[in-house]
RODOLUM-219285 format. One line per 4 residues: number of its first residue (from 0); their letters; for each residue x, y, z of C-alpha. Coordinates in steps of 0.25 Angstrom, whole numbers, plus 5000, padded with zeros to 4 digits. Last residue first. Layout:
NUM> A> X,Y,Z | ...
END
This chain:
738> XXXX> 5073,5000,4829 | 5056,5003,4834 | 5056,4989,4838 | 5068,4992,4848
734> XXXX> 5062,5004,4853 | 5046,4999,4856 | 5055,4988,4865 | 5063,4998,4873
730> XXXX> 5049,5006,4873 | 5042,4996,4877 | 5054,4993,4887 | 5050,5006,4893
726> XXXX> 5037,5006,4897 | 5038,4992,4903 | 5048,4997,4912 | 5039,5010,4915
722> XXXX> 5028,5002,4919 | 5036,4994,4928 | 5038,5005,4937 | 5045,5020,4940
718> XXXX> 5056,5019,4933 | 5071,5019,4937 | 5084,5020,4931 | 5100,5018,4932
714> XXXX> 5097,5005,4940 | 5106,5001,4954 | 5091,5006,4959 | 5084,5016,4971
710> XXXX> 5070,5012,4968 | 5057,5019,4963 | 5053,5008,4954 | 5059,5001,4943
706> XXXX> 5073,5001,4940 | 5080,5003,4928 | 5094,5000,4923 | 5099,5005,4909
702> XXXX> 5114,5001,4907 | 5123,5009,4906 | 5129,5008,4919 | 5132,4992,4917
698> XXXX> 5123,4984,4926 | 5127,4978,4939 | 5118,4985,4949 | 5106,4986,4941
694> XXXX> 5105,4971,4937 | 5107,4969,4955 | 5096,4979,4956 | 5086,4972,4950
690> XXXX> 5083,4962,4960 | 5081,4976,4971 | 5067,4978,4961 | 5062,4985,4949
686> XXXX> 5069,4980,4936 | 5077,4985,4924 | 5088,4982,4915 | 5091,4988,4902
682> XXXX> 5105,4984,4894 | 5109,4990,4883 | 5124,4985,4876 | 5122,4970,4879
678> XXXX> 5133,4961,4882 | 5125,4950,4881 | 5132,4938,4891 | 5137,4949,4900
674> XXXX> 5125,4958,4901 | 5116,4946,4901 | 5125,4939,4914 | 5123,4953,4919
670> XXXX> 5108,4952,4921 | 5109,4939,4928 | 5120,4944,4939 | 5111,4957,4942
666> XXXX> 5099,4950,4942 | 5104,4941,4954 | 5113,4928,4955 | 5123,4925,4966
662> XXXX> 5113,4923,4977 | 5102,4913,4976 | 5089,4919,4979 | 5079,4926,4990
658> XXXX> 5068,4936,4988 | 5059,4945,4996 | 5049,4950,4988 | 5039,4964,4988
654> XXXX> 5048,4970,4976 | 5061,4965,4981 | 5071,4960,4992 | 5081,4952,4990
650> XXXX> 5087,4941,4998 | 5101,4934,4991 | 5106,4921,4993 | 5119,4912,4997
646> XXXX> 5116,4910,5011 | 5122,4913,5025 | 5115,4927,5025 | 5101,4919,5020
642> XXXX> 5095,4921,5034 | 5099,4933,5037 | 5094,4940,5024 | 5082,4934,5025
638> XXXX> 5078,4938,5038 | 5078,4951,5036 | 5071,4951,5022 | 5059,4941,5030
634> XXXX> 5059,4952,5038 | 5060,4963,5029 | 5049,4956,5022 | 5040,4954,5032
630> XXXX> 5040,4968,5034 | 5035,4971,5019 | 5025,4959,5019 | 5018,4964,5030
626> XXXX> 5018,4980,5024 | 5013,4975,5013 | 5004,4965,5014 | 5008,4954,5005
622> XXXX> 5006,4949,4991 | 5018,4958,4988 | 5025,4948,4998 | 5035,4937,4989
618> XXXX> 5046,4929,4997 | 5055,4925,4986 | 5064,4913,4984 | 5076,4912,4976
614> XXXX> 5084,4902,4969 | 5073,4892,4962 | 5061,4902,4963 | 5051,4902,4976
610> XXXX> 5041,4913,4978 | 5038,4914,4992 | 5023,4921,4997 | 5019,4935,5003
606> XXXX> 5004,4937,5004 | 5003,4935,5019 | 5017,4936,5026 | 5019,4928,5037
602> XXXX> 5018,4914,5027 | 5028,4922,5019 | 5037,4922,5029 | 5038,4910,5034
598> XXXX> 5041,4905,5018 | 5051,4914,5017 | 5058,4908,5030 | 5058,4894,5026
594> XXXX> 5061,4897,5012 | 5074,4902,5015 | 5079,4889,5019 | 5075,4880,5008
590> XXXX> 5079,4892,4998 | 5096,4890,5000 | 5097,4879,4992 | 5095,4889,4980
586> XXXX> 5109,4887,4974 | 5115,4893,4962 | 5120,4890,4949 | 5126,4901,4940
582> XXXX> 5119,4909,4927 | 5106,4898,4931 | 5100,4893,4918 | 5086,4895,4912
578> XXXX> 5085,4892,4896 | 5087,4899,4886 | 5078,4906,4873 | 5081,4920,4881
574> XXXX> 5093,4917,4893 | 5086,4911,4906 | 5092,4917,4919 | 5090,4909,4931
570> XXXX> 5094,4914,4944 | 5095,4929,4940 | 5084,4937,4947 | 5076,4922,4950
566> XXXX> 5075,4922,4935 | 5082,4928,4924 | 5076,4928,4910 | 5080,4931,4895
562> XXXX> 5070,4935,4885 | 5066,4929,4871 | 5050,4930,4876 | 5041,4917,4880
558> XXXX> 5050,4913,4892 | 5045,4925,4898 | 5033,4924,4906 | 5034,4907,4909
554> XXXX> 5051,4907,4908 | 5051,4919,4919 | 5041,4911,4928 | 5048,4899,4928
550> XXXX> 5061,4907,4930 | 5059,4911,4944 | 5055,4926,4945 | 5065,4936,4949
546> XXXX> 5068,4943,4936 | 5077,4946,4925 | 5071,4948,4911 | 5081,4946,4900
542> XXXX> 5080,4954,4886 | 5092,4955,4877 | 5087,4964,4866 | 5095,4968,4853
538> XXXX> 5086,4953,4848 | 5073,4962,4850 | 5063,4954,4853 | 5065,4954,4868
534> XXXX> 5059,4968,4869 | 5047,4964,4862 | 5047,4950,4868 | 5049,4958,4882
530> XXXX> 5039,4971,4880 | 5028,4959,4875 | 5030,4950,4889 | 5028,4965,4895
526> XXXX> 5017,4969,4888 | 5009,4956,4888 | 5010,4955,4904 | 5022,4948,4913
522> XXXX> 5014,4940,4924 | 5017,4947,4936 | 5005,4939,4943 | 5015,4926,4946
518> XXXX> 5023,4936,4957 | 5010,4939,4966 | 5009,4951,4970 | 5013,4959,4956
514> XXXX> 5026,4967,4954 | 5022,4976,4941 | 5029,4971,4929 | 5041,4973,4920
510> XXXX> 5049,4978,4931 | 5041,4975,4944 | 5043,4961,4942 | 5051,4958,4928
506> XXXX> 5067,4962,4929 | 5071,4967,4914 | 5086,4965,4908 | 5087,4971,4895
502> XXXX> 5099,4969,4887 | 5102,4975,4873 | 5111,4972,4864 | 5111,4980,4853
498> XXXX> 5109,4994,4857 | 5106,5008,4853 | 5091,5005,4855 | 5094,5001,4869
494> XXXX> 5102,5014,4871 | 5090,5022,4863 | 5081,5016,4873 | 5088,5018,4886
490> XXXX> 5090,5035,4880 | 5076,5036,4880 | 5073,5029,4892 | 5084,5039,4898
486> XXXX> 5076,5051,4893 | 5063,5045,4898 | 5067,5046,4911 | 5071,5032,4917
482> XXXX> 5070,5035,4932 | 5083,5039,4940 | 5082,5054,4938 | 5069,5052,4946
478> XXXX> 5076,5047,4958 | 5084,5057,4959 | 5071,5064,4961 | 5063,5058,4970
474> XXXX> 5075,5060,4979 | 5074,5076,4976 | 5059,5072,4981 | 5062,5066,4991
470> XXXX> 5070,5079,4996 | 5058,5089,4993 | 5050,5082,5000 | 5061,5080,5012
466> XXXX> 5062,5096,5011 | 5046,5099,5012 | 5044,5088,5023 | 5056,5094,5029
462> XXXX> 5053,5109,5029 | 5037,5104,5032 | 5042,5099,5045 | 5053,5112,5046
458> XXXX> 5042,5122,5045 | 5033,5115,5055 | 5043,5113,5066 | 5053,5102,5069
454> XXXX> 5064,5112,5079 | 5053,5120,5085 | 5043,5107,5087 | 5057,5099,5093
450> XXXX> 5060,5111,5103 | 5045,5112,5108 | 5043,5097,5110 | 5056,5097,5120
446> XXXX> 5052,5110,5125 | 5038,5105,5127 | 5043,5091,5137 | 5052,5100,5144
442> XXXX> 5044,5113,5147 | 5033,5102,5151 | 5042,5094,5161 | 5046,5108,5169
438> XXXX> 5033,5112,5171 | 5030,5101,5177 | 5020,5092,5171 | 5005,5088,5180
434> XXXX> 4995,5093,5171 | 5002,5086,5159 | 5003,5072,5168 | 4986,5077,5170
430> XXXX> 4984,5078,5158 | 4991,5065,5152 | 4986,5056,5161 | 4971,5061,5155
426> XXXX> 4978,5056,5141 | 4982,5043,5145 | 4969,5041,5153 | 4960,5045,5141
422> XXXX> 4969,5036,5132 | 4964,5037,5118 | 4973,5050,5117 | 4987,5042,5119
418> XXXX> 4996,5052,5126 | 5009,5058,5123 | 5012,5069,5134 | 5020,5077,5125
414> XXXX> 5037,5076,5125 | 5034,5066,5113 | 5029,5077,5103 | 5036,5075,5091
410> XXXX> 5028,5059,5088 | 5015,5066,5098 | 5014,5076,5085 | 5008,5065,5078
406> XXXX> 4997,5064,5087 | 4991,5050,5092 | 5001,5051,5102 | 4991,5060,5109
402> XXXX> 4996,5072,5115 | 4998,5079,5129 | 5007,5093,5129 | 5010,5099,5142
398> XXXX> 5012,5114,5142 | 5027,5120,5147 | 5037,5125,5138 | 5035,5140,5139
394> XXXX> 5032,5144,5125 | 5021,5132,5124 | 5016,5135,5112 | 5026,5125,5104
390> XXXX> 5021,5114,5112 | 5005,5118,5110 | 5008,5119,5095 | 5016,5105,5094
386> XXXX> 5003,5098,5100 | 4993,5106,5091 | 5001,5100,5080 | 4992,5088,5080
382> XXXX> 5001,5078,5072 | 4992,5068,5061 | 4984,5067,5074 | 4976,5054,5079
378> XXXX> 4968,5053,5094 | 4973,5067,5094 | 4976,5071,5110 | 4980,5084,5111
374> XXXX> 4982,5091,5125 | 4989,5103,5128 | 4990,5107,5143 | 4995,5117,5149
370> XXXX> 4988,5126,5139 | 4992,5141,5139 | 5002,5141,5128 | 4992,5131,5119
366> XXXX> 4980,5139,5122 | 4987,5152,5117 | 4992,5146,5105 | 4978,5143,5100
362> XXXX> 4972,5155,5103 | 4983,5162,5096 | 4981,5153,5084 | 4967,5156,5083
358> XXXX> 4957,5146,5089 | 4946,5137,5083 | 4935,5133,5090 | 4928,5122,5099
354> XXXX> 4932,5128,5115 | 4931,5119,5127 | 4938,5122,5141 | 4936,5109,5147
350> XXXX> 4939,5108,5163 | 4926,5119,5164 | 4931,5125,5178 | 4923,5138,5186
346> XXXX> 4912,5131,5191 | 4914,5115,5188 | 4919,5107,5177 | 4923,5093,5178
342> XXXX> 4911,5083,5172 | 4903,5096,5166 | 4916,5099,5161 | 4919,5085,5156
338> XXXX> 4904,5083,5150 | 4906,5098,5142 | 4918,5094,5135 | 4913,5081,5132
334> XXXX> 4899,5085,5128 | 4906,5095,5116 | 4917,5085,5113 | 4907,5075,5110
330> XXXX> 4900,5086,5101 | 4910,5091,5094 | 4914,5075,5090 | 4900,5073,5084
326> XXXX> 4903,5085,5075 | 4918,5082,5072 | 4912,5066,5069 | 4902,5073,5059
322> XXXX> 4910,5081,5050 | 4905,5095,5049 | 4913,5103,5059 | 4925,5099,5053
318> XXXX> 4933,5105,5064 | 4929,5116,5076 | 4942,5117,5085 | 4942,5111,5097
314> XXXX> 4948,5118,5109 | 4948,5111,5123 | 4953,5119,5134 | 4955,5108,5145
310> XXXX> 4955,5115,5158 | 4963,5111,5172 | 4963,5116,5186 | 4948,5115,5189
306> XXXX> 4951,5098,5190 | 4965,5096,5190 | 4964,5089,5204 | 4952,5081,5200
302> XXXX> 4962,5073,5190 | 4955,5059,5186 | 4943,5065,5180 | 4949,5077,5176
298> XXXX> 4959,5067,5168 | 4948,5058,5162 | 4941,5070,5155 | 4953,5074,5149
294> XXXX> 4955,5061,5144 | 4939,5061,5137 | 4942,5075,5133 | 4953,5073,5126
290> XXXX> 4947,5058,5122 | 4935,5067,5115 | 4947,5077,5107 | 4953,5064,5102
286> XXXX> 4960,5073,5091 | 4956,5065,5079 | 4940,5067,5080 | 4942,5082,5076
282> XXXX> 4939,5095,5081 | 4952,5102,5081 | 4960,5102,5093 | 4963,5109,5105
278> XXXX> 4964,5104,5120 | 4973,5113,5128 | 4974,5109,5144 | 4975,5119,5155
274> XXXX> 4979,5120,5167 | 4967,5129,5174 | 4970,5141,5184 | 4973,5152,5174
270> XXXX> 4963,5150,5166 | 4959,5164,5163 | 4973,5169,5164 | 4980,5158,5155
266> XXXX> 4971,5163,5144 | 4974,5177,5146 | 4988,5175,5147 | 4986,5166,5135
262> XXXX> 4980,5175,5127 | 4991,5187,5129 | 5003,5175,5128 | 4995,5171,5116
258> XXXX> 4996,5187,5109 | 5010,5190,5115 | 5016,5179,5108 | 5023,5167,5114
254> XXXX> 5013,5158,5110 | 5016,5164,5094 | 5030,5162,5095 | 5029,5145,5099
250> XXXX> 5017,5144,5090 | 5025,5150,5079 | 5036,5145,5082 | 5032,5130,5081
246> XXXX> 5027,5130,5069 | 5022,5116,5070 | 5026,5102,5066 | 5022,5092,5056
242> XXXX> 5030,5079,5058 | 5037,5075,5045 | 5037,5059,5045 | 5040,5053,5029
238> XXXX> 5035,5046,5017 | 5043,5048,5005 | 5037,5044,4991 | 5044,5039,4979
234> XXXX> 5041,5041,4966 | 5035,5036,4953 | 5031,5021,4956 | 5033,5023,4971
230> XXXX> 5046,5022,4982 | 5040,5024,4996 | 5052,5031,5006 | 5049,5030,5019
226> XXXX> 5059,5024,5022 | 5060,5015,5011 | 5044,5012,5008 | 5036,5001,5006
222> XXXX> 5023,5002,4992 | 5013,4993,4993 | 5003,5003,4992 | 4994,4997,5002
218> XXXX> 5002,4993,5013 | 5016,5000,5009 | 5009,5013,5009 | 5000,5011,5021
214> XXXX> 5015,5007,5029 | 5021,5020,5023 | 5008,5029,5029 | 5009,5022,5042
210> XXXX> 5023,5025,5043 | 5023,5039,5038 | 5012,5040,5050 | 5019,5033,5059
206> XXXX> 5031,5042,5055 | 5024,5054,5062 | 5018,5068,5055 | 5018,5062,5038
202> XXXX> 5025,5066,5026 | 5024,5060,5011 | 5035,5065,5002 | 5036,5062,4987
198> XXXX> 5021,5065,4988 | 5012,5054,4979 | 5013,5045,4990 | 5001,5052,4995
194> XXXX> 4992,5049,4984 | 4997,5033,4983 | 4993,5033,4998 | 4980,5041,4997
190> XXXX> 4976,5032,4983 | 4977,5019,4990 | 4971,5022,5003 | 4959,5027,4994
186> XXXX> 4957,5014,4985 | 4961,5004,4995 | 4948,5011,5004 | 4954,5018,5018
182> XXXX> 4953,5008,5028 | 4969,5006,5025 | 4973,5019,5031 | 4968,5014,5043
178> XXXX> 4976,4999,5046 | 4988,5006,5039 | 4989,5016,5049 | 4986,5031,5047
174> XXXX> 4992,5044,5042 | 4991,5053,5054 | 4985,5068,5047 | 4997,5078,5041
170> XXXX> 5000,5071,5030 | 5010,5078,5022 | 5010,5076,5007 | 5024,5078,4999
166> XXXX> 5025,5081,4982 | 5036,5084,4975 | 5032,5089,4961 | 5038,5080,4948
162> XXXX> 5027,5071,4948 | 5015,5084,4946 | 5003,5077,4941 | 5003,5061,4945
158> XXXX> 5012,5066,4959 | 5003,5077,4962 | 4990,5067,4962 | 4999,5057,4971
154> XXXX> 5002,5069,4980 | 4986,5074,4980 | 4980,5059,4986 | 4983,5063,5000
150> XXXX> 4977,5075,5000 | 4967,5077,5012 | 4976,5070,5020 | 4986,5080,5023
146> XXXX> 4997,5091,5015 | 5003,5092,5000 | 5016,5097,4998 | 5019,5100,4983
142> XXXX> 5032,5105,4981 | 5035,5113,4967 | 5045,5114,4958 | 5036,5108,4945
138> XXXX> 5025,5120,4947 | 5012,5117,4955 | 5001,5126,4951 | 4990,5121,4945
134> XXXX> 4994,5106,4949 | 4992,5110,4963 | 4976,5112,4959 | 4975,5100,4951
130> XXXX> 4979,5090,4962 | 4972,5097,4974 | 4960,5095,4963 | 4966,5080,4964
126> XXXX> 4965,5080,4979 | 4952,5084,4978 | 4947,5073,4969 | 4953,5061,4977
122> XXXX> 4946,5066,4990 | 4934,5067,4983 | 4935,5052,4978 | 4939,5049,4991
118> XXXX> 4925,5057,4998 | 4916,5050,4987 | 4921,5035,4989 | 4919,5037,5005
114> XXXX> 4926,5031,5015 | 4922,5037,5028 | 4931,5036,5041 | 4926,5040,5054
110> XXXX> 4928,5025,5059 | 4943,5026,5053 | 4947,5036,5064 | 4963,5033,5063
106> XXXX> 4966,5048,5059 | 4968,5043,5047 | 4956,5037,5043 | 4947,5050,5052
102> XXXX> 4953,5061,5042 | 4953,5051,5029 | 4941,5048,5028 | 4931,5060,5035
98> XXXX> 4941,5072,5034 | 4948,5070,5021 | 4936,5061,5013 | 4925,5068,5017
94> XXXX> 4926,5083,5023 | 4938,5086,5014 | 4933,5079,5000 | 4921,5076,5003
90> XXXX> 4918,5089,5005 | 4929,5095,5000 | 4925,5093,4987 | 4909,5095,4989
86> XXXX> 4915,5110,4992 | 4921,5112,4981 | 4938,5112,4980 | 4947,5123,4977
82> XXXX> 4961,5121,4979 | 4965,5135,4982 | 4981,5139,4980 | 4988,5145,4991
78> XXXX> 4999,5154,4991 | 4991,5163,5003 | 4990,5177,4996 | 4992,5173,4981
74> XXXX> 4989,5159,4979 | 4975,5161,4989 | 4973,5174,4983 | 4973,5168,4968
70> XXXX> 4964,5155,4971 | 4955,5162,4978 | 4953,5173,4968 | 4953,5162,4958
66> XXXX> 4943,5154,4965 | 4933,5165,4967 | 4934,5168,4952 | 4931,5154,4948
62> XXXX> 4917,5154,4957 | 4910,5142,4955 | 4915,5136,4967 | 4924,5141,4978
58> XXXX> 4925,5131,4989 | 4934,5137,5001 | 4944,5133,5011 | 4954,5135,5003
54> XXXX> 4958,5120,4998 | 4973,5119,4995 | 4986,5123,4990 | 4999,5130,4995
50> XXXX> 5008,5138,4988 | 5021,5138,4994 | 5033,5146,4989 | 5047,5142,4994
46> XXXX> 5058,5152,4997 | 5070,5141,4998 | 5080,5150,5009 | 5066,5149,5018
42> XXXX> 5059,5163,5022 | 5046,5159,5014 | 5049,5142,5016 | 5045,5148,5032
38> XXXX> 5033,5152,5029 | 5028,5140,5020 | 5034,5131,5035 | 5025,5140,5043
34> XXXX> 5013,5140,5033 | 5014,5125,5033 | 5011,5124,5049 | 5000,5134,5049
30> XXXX> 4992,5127,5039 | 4997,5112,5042 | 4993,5116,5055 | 4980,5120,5054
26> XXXX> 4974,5137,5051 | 4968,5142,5037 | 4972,5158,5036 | 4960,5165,5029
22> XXXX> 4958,5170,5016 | 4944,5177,5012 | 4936,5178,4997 | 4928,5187,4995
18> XXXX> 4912,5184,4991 | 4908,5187,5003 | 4917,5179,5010 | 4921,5169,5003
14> XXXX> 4933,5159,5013 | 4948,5155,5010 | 4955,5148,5020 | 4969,5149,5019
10> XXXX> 4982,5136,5022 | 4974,5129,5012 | 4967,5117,5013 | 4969,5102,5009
6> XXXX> 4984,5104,5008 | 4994,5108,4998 | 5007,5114,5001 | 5013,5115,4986
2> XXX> 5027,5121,4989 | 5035,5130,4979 | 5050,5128,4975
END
């Protein structure tokens, strides 16, 4: 088994040097964090290889040569494989639509949101040219994982090429709330959902994030989920919480190291006489870097007593240097540093300690074992690993560790001081409650946080992500050896071809036609009322169409055609050329107090509406707001089933519908009293919906049963839609005029 990691950029950084090219070691956590778990599958029982593809770092045009050395070095020395991309691309494509749309939209920042038609339609090109460069080398065994925002689309596109791959996406940035997601044009919010439910497995940091994503799927796409479980037309889509973690014995060997302890002891030297507090972020509006200071500011005004005892080292590294809000940003930071130490400071004592660079990763582990103090306070973080780094540095267990509850880490994180970062006072609190611990209460909160980070960490997230991909789609799987290959439609018409009475039991909604929202625009079509005379013209053929419409509107789409018809899911039955009778009387007495409480419910319910028959009664709400109408439902479900528990009815629930009839008849009971009275030698029954189930459940084993939809079904088959229904009784029908 190999692995496809794919990600906007590689885990290198290739630059020209004078004509040569040169590889450098890229640095983030998705970087250092997937080479741990690649270095582990290395030593693991199940050697796996791992290529992984991306952008280089570099736009090489013109120059085919070049991008073969590139391409060849990069697959050989690093197992990567270049995407190459020009540089108006990623301009739009990076720098516009990734980091100027999507960037601020999800991180709940919709003012600095642009929507522009040019920057999608990039965005939508790239990720196909990602596309076209995993299809050169993706082999039928392999797993594709693809990483973050900046390729949301690509699962769908691998999904139409490469079906038979499993696919999982990772989002490593906060997915949003329904009320952001949908300021996104229909068009665009669309497309990035049906892209992402392309993957068989779709992972996310916190279960709000899984939630909100789930919720936005049911609100636009229409589509509700079984724990997390989204059944589609071809497949069906998993979404699910894996909270990112960190290598945590790396940072916990390497803090120990001669090296750090050798800067640190240096370090701690030189400030010997200050607490101090680590600040360290990248230079980005997300991270609340102007409140930091802002509450920082508010605690050395309220605490003179820790004034020339305490420094902030604030440490921004350089980001998007381009991008206007970064700029503007820069320069507030700028006068701020320099207002609260012209405020505070004195001879001797700067209270901010402020340094815009990057640091190696010994600098970096150095600060945290030397910090009293870390404080991180995103206004919005996908998870903000810096937080489980400082932890898992702190060799001696003590170290304070503030966070904003806006991070995702703050779900694992508990034993923190959670704070809200728009809450100056809340956050100043914080600093001076850190300030104040024992000792004693520090080494308790962090070996709590330290044990959970060694026992959860990086390589056994993506273990898990990797494994549970792999297990949906072994599910996926057994569920495919259910669909109707075309071997077994083969064999189903040469069975029907055999035969000489034949008896074909067809539901209608969703079966024959797409569900509609409103019932009366389900109209049958030319090519179906023509598939049923054709199929009803041969006198082998017993052809009855069972459904759950009342039988005014059966005889006025079908009365024309020499069909049979069941009403009401088996109320009425109409024999062809006969007339409408009742297989054995029943009582609808019971509607005058049902009514009632349907009737409250729709008027709760915008778009949902009662459809009245002579022994049942549906509440109808595909008209309605989704994810309203799906929680009025259960509801109205709930209440049903105790009301009516004294009372000779059924309540099911189908496709968008809620219905209520006369027990004692059902499709199951009217299908039978045509394999009784016919004693046919084929029969073919299919339909889409729970309803159908109860013809599945009492069929003979031979005969062919056929759901629609990705459902668990009482039918030996399934397909994946109407389509494929009408599809096949042309064929059925081409067959018996072909004899």
């Amino acid at each position: 088994m190999r692995i496809l990691i794919v990600s906007n950029r590689l885990p290198i950084t290739v630059a020209e040097k004078e004509g040569e090219l040169v590889f450098r070691e890229s640095v983030g956590g998705l970087v250092s964090g997937l080479s741990a778990y690649l270095d582990s599958l290395k030593s693991s029982p199940i050697r796996s290889e791992c290529i992984w593809v991306g952008w280089p770092g570099i736009t090489v045009e013109g120059s085919e040569g070049m991008r073969e050395e590139l391409r060849s070095r990069a697959l050989s020395e690093f197992q990567a494989y270049p995407v190459f991309l020009p540089k108006s691309s990623m301009e739009k494509f990076y720098h516009g639509f990734c980091n100027k749309t999507i960037w601020p939209l999800f991180h709940y920042f919709p003012t600095y949101a642009t929507y522009d038609e040019d920057y999608w339609a990039c965005y939508r090109h790239v990720n196909e040219v990602f596309c076209e460069a995993i299809m050169e080398i993706i082999r039928p065994d392999d797993v594709v994982w693809v990483h973050d925002y900046h390729l949301m689309l690509l699962p769908g596109l691998l999904r139409e090429r490469a079906p038979d791959n499993p696919v999982g996406f990772f989002l490593h940035i906060p997915f949003p709330s329904f009320e952001i997601f949908r300021l996104l044009p229909r068009k665009w919010r669309v497309e990035i959902l049906e892209g992402i439910l392309g993957a068989d497995l779709v992972g996310f940091h916190t279960h709000e994030y899984t939630q909100y994503f789930l919720r936005c799927v049911l609100r636009i796409l229409g589509y509700e989920h079984n724990m997390g479980n989204i059944a589609l037309n071809d497949h069906i889509a998993r979404a699910d919480t894996f909270p990112m973690s960190i290598h945590f014995d790396k940072f916990n060997t390497i803090a120990k190291s001669p090296e750090v302890q050798k800067k640190r002891d240096k370090l701690k030297k030189t400030l010997s006489d200050y607490r101090i507090i680590l600040s360290i972020d990248r230079l980005d509006y997300t991270k609340g870097l102007i409140n930091r200071l802002l509450s920082y500011e508010l605690f050395l005004e309220r605490n003179s007593q820790w004034h020339r005892k305490v420094i902030l080292l604030l440490v921004v590294v350089p980001s998007r240097v381009g991008v206007e809000h970064y700029q503007q940003m820069k320069r507030d930071i700028d006068e701020l540093v320099g207002r609260i130490n012209g405020r505070f400071g004195g001879i001797g004592w700067a209270p901010i300690s402020y340094q815009y660079r990057f640091l190696p990763f010994s600098s970096l582990i150095t600060l945290y074992s030397v910090s009293d103090i870390a404080l991180i306070t995103p206004l919005r973080d996908g998870m903000n690993l810096i937080a489980k780094e400082y932890i898992a540095s702190r060799t001696d267990g003590t170290g304070v560790l503030i966070l904003s509850e806006m991070a995702g880490a703050s779900k694992e994180l508990g034993e923190a001081l959670i704070i809200n970062p728009n809450n100056k006072e809340e956050v100043a609190e914080a600093l001076h409650a850190a300030l104040e611990m024992p000792g004693e209460e520090q080494v308790r909160r962090n070996r709590v946080m330290q044990d959970r980070l060694s026992r959860y960490d990086v390589v056994r997230w993506a273990d898990n992500f990797v494994r549970d991909l792999l297990s949906v789609r072994e599910e996926q799987k057994k569920f495919n050896a259910r669909l109707l290959s075309p071997h077994m439609r083969e064999q189903l018409v040469r069975d029907l071809n055999r035969a000489r009475r034949r008896l074909i039991l067809l539901d209608y909604d969703g079966t024959l036609v797409p569900f509609a929202p409103d019932p009366e625009m389900a109209k049958p079509d030319e090519r179906v009322i023509e598939l049923l005379s054709r199929l009803s013209g041969d006198s082998r053929n017993e052809t009855v169409l069972i459904s759950g419409r009342d039988k005014e509107t059966l005889s006025d789409w079908f009365g024309m055609l020499n069909i049979s018809l069941v009403a009401e899911h088996g109320m009425w039955i109409k024999e062809k050329n006969g007339d409408w009778k009742m297989i054995k009387p029943l009582l609808n007495g019971w509607k005058s107090s049902i009514f009632p409480i349907l009737r409250a419910y729709a008027d709760r319910v915008p778009g949902a509406f009662i459809e009245e028959k002579d022994f049942s009664i549906t509440w109808h709400y595909r008209k309605a707001d989704a994810e309203q109408g799906s929680l009025r439902a259960k509801e109205l479900l709930d209440a049903l089933v105790s009301l009516t528990a004294n009372i000779d009815v059924q309540v099911l629930q189908g496709s968008k519908v809620i219905e209520i009839r006369s027990a004692g008849m059902n499709k199951g009971t009217a299908g039978m009293h045509w394999v009784s009275n016919k004693n046919p030698d084929f029969i073919l029954v299919i339909g889409d919906d729970p309803t159908d189930e109860d013809m599945f459940r009492v069929l003979p084993e031979n005969a062919y049963s056929i759901r629609v939809g990705m459902s668990q079904s009482y039918a030996r088959f399934n397909v994946h839609s109407h389509a494929e229904v009408l599809e096949l009784l042309e064929q059925l029908a081409k067959s018996n005029e072909d004899l």
